[in-house]
MARLUMLO-785674 format. One record per residue (C-alpha): residue number from 0; residue in three letters; x, y, z. Coordinates in steps of 0.05 Angstrom, whole numbers, always signed. Each point is the difference from the previous one (the first is absolute). Last residue first. Layout:
! residues N
NUM, ALA, X, Y, Z
...
! end
This chain:
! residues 65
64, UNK, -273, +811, +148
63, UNK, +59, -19, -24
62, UNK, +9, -56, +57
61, UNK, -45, -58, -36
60, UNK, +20, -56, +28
59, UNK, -20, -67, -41
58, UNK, +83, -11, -6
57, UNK, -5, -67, -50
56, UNK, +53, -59, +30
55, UNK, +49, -23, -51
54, UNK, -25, -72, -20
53, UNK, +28, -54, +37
52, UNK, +61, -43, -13
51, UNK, +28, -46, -54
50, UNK, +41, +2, -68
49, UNK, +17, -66, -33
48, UNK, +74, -18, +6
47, UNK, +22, -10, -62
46, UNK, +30, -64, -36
45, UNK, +25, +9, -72
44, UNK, -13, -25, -67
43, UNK, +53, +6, -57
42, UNK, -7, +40, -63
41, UNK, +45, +8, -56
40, UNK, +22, -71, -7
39, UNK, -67, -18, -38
38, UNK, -3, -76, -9
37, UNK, -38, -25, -54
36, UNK, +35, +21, -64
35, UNK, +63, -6, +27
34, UNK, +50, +18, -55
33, UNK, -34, +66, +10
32, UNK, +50, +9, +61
31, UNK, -39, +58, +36
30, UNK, +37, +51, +30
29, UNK, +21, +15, +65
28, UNK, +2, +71, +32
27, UNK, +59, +25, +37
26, UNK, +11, -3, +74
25, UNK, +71, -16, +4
24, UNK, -16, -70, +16
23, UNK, -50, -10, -57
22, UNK, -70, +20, -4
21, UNK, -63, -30, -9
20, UNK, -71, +52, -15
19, UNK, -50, -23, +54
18, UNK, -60, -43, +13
17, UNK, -26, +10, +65
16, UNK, -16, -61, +40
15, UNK, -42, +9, +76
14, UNK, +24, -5, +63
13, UNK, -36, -19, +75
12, UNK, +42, -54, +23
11, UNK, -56, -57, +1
10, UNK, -37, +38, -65
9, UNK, +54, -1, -42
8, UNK, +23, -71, +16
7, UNK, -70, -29, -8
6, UNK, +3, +43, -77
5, UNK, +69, -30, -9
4, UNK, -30, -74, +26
3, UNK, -55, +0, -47
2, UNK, +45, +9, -57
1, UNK, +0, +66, -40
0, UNK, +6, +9, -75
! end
């Protein structure tokens, strides 16, 4: 779950968290240790930059005539 400071934090510095697949230092996937039932080691959460900007602008010329 999030905390009201992560979702502050997101929105101050303009990110957003992704859920990914973990991997290791050689860029492997991680399994899950079933010996922890409530903890799943295959996934971690990362920070993203959120995606900004204006819309691509729409050419309204019509030259083909």
């Amino acid at each position: 779950m999030s905390s009201w400071w992560s979702n502050f934090w997101d929105k101050v510095t303009g990110t957003e968290r992704v859920k990914v697949r973990a991997r290791n230092k050689k860029g492997h996937y991680v399994a899950d240790d079933k010996s922890t039932p409530d903890v799943n080691e295959a996934y971690t959460v990362k920070r993203i930059k959120k995606k900004r900007g204006r819309p691509a602008k729409v050419n309204t010329n019509n030259t083909d005539e």
